[in-house]
C-alpha positions in Angstrom: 62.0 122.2 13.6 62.3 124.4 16.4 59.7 126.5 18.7 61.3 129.4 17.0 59.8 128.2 14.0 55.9 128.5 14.8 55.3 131.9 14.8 55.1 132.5 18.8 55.5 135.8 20.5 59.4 136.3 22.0 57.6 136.3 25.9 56.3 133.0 24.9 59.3 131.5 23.7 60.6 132.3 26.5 59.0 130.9 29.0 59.0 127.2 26.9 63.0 127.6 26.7 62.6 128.6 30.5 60.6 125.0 31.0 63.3 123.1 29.1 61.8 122.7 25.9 63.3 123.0 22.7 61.6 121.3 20.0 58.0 120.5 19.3 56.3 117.0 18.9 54.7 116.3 16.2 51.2 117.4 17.0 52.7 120.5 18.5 54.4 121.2 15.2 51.3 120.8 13.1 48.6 122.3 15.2 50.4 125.4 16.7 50.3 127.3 13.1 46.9 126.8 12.6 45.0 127.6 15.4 47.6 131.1 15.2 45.7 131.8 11.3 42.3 131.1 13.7 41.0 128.0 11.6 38.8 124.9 13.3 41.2 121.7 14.1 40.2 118.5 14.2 43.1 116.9 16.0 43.8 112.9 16.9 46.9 112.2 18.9 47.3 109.0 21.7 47.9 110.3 25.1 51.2 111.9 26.1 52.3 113.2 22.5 51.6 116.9 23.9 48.0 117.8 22.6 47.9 120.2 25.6 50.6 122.4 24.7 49.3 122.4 21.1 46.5 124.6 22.1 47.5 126.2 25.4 50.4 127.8 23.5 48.7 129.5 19.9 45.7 130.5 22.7 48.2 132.4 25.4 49.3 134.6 21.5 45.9 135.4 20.4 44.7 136.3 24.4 47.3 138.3 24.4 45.5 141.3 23.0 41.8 142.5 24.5 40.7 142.3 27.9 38.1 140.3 30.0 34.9 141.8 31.2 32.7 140.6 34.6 31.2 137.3 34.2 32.4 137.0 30.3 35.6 134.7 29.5 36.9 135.2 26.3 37.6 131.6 26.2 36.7 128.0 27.3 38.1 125.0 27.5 36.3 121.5 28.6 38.0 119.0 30.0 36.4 115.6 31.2 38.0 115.5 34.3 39.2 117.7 37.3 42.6 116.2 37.4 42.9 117.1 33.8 41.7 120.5 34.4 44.0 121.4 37.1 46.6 120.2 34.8 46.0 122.4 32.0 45.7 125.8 34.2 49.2 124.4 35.8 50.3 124.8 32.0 49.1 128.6 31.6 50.8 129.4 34.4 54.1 127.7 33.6 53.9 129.2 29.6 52.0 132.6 30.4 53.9 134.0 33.0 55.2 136.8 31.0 51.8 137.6 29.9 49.1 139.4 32.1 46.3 136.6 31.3 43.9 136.4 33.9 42.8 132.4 34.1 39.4 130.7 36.2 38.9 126.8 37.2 35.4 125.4 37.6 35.7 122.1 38.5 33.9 120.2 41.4 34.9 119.3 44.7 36.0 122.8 45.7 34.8 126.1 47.0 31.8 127.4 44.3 32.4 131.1 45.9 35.8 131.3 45.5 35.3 130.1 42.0 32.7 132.6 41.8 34.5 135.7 43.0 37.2 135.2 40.0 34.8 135.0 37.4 33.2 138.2 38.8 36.3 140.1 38.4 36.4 138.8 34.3 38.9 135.8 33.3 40.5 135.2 29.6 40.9 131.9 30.4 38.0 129.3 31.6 38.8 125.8 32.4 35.9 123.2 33.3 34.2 120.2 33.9 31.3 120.4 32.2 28.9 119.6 35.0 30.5 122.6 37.1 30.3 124.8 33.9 26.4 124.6 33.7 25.6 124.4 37.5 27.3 128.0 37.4 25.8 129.1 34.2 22.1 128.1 35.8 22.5 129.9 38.5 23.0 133.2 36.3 26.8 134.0 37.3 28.7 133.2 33.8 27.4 134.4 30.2 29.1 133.2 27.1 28.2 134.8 24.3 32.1 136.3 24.2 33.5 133.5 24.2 36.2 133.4 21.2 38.1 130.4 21.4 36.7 126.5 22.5 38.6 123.8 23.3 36.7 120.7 23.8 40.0 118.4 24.9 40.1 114.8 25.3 36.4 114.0 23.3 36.0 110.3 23.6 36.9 110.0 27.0 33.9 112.9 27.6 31.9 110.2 25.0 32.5 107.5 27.8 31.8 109.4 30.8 28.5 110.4 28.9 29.3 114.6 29.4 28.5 114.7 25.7 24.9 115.8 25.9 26.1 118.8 28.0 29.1 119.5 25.8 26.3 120.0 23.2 24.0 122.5 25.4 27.0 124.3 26.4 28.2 124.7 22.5 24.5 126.2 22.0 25.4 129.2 24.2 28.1 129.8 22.8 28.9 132.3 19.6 28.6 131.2 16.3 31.7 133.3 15.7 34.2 131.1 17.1 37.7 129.3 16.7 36.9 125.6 17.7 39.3 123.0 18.8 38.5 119.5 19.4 41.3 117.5 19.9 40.8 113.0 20.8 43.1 110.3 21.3 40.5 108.3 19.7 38.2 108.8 16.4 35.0 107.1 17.0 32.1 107.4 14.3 30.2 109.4 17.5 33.3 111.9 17.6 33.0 112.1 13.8 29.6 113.4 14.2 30.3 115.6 17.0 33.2 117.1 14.5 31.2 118.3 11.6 28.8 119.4 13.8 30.5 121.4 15.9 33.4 122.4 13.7 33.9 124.9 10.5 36.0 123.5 7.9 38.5 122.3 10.2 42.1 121.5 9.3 42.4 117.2 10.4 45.4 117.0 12.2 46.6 113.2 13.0 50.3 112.2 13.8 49.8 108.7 14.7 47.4 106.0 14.0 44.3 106.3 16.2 44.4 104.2 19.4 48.1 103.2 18.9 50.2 102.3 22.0 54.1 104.3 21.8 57.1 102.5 20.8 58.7 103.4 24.2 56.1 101.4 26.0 57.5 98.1 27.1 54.2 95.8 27.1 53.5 92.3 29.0 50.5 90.3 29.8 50.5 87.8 32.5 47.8 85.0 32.2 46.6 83.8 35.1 45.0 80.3 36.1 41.4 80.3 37.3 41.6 80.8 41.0 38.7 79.2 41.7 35.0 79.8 42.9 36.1 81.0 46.3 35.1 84.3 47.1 38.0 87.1 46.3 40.2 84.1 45.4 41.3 85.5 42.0 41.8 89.3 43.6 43.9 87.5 46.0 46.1 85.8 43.6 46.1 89.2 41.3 47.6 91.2 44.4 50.3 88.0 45.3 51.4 88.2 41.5 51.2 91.9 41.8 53.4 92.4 44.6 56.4 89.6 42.9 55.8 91.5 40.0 56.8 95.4 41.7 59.8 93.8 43.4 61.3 92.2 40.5 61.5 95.9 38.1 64.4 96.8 39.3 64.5 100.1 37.2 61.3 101.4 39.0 61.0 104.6 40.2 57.6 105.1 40.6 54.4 103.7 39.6 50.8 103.6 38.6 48.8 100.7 39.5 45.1 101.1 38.2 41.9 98.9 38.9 38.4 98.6 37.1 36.6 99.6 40.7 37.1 101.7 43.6 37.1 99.7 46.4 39.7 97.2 44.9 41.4 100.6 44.8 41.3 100.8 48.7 42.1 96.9 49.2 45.0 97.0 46.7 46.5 100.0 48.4 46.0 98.5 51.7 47.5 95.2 50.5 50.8 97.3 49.5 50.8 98.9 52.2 51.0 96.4 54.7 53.5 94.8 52.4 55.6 98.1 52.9 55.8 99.4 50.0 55.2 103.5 49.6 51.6 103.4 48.3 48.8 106.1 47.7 44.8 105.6 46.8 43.5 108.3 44.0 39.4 107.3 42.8 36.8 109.4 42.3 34.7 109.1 45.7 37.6 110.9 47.8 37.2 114.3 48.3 38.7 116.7 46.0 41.3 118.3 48.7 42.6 115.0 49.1 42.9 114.1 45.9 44.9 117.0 44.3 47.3 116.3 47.8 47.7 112.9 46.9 48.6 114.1 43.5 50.9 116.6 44.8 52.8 114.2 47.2 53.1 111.6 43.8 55.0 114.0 42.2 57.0 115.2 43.8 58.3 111.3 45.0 56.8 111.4 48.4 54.9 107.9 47.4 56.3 105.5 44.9 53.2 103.8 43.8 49.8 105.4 43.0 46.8 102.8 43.2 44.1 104.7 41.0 40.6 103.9 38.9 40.5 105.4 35.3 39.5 108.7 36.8 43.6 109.2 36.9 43.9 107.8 33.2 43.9 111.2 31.4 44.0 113.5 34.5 47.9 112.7 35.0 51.0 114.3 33.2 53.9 113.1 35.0 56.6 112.7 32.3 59.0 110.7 34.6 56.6 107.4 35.5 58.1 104.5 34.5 55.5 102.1 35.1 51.7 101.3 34.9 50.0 97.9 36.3 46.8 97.2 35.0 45.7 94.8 38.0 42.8 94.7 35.9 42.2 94.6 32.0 40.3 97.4 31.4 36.6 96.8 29.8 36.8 99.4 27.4 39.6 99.1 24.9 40.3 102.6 24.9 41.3 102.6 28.4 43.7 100.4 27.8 45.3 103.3 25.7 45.0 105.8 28.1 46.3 104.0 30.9 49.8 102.8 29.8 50.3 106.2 27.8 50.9 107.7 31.6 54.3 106.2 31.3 57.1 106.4 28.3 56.6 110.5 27.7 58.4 112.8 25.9 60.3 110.6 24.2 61.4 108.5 28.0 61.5 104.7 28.0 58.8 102.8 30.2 56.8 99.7 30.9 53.2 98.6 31.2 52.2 94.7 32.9 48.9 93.7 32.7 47.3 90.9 35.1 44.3 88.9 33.3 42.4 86.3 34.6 40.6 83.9 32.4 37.4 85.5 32.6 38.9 88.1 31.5 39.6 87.3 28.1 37.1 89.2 26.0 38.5 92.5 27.2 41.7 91.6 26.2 40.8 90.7 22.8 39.2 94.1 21.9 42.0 95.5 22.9 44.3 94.2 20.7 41.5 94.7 17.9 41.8 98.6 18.6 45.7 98.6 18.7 46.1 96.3 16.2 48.8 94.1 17.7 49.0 91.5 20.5 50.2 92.3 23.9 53.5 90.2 24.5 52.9 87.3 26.8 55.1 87.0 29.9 56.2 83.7 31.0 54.9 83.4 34.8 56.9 81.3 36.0 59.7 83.9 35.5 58.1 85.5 38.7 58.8 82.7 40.6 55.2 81.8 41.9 54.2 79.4 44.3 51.8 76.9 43.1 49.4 78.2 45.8 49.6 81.8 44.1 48.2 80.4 40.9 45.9 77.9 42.3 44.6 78.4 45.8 43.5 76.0 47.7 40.9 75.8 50.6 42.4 77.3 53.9 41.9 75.1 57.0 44.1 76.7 59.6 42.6 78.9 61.6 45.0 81.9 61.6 45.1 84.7 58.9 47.9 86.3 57.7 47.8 90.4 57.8 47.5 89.9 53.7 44.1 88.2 54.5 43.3 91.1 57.2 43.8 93.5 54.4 41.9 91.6 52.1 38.5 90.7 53.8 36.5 94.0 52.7 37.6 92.4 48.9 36.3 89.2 49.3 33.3 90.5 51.2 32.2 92.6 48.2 33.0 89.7 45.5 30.9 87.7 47.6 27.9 89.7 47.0 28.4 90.5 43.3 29.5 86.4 42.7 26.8 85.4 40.2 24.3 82.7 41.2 25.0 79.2 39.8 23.0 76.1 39.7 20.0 78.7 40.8 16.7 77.8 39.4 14.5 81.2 38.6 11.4 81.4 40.5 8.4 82.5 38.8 7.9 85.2 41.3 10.3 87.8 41.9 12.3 87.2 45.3 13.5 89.9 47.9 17.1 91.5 47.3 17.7 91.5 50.8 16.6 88.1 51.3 18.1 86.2 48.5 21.8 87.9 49.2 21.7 87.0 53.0 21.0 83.7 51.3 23.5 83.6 49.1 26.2 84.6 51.5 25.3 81.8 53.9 25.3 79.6 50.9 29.8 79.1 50.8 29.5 79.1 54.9 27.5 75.7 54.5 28.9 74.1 51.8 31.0 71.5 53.6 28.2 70.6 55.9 25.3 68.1 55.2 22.1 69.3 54.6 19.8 70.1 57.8 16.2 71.0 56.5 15.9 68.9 53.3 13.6 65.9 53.9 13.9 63.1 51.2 10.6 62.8 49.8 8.7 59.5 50.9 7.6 57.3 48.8 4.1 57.9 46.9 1.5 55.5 48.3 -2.3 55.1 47.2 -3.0 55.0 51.0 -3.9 58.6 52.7 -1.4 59.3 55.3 -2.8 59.8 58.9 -2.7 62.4 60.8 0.7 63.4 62.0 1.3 63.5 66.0 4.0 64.5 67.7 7.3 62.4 67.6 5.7 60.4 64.5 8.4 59.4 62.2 11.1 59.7 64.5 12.2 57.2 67.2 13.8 60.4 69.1 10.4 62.2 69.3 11.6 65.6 67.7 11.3 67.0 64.2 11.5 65.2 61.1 14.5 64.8 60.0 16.3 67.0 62.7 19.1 64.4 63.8 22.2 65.9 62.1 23.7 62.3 62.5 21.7 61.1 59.3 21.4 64.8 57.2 20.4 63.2 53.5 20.8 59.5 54.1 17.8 58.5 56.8 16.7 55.3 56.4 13.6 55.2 54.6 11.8 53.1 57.4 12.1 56.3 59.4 10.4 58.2 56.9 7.4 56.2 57.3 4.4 56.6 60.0 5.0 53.7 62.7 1.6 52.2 63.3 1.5 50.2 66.5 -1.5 47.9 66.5 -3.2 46.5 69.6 -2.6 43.3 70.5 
């Protein structure tokens, strides 16, 4: 089937022949005709099979006709993250440029009153975070009862960010008389609900089994040993695989490289970076400015690899990556999904690796649950690892190498979070501050014998004098203070010396 097929206005066809595109995917070819005849769709494609030109398309016909007034869209479309919503107002402007659609972003992280002076002037097209949406709407500068057409895009991924209590107030501002599209690359029971709640007699559109990972995806999983109690010890053995692992794809272009937390973000970049490789940081606590630059410089190959947290797991369409690196399995299964489907697009070959350590393991089994198949292992020592990388050993010289430089904030932070072991609970509760200081000074004296723990003398019926100063220690200072004996002081020392008169 070709576009020509789907019943789309000559300008449009136009403009998709003009961006290279011939034939639609699969969810393009069932959804397009559809949403033209006005119906509710229920649609469930993985990642990457081109859910956003399914709707962007059929809406840019049906806007065609009408016109916006002051503060009123006559659409809106939710997305879960500002990446993604920058992405979908690229693709208005790329397939509606022979229209005369007028198009506003709310999104956070950038100028309110610009934002503000568009919507004033009457849009056709309103794309937003949902947070942003309602901010605005409170302060009494957007009304939506003319709203036409909804798009609530990528649903479970606004499930797991927890946006779906706003998604409902929005909906309840919103005119009954409405075309609404909700499209997921998952189908939880929760998304269900939201469905026939939200939707009138929709049309279910799925071309692929829920949760499935593409056939063009080259998978691995590299198991690594326990690295160890040591502080950042398995980080550090994650970003030495990590680094053999980059140098050895030798059909890399460029890459993604995603972590479960933000500040590994900034040591794993740093890491690279000092390694020389071309490496850029994208998580959600940099400021919007700088993360739509970053963006900007990954595609258009001015860095090779991206390091990124999951806020760049739906937010990215950027057909020609062709790798991911999961330097961590991701806790939720669904991530998993998301993550690797930024690579193999429209039809491309690519590959996915993913790092686990042993503690790991329970996220890697519900992912497999939820894509029904097991990643392929990869044999390690194909990557030609020391023994050192896979089992690190204390460091006794003195000198660090820049690796360890980069690394310090990392093992700093896993220091703090390192659960307590072989910790008795007390009965009362202890102060934060106090127990971490603790803890932290806890690894620095492990090596050395203990300072300020007295064995216990021996019980004896007898009451114990009065203790003077120097009693119970030929050296005249504090119990036990001679760090020449630390645990094993004679127990004659232990006792009071009585010297009786002769």
């Amino acid at each position: 089937m070709k576009f020509t097929d789907l019943g789309l206005s000559d300008e449009l066809l136009r403009a998709v022949h003009e961006a290279g595109y011939e034939e639609p995917t699969p969810i393009q070819e069932s959804a397009i005709p559809v949403v033209l005849m006005g119906r509710d769709v229920l649609g469930c494609a993985q990642t990457g099979t081109g859910k956003t030109a399914s709707f962007t398309l059929p809406m840019i016909d049906i806007l065609a006709q009408g016109r916006a007034k002051a503060r009123m869209p006559r659409s809106l479309i939710l997305e879960p993250t500002r990446e993604l919503a920058a992405q979908v107002a690229d693709n208005f402007e790329v397939y509606g440029k022979y229209h005369k659609l007028s198009k506003a972003l709310l999104i956070g992280g950038s100028s309110m009153e610009e934002q503000l002076k568009v919507l004033n002037r009457g849009v056709d097209v309103l794309i937003a975070t949902p947070g942003r949406l309602l901010d605005v709407f409170e302060r009494g500068h957007l009304l939506m009862t003319d709203v036409k057409v909804l798009v609530i895009d990528e649903a479970d991924r606004m499930l797991d960010m927890g946006f779906i209590p706003d998604v409902e107030k929005i909906v309840s501002l919103l005119s009954p008389m409405r075309t609404t599209l909700l499209f997921s690359a998952t189908m939880p029971k929760e998304i269900r609900r939201l469905a026939d709640k939200f939707l009138s007699n929709p049309k279910e559109i799925s071309v692929s089994a829920p949760a499935s990972t593409a056939d063009t995806i080259t998978q691995g999983l590299i198991k690594l040993k326990s690295a160890g109690r040591a502080p950042g010890a398995a980080q550090k053995v994650k970003r030495d695989v990590l680094r053999k692992l980059i140098n050895k794809q030798t059909e890399l272009t460029n890459a993604l490289v995603f972590c479960n937390r933000k500040r590994d973000v900034d040591v794993v970049y740093r890491s690279l970076e000092k390694h020389g490789f071309s490496a850029a940081r994208l998580h959600g606590d940099m400021v919007q400015s700088v993360r739509m630059d970053t963006l900007d410089k990954f595609k258009k190959n001015e860095v090779t690899i991206l390091v990124c947290s999951d806020v760049a797991a739906r937010g990215l369409d950027i057909s020609t990556v062709s790798h991911v690196f999961n330097f961590d399995v991701p806790t939720h299964a669904e991530d998993y999904v998301h993550r690797i489907g930024r690579t193999g697009r429209a039809g491309r070959k690519g590959a996915a690796f993913t790092l686990m350590m042993p503690d790991e393991k329970k996220y890697l089994d519900g992912i497999e649950r939820l894509i029904g198949k097991p990643i392929p292992p990869m044999d390690a020592d194909g990557l030609n690892l020391d023994k050192s990388d896979e089992q690190p050993t204390e460091q006794t010289d003195e000198k660090k190498s820049a690796d360890q430089a980069a690394d310090a904030p990392a093992e700093k932070a896993d220091a703090e979070e390192k659960p307590k072991r072989g910790r008795r609970r007390s009965a009362k509760p202890k102060d934060d501050a106090a127990s971490d200081a603790k803890d932290e000074s806890k690894s620095d004296a492990k090596a050395e014998p203990k300072q300020d723990e007295k064995k216990p003398a021996r019980k004896s019926s007898r009451k114990p004098a009065e203790k003077k100063p120097g009693a119970g220690n030929l050296s005249g200072t504090k119990d036990n203070d001679d760090p020449t004996w630390g645990e094993h002081m004679p127990a004659f020392l232990t006792k009071e010396v009585v010297f009786s008169k002769s």
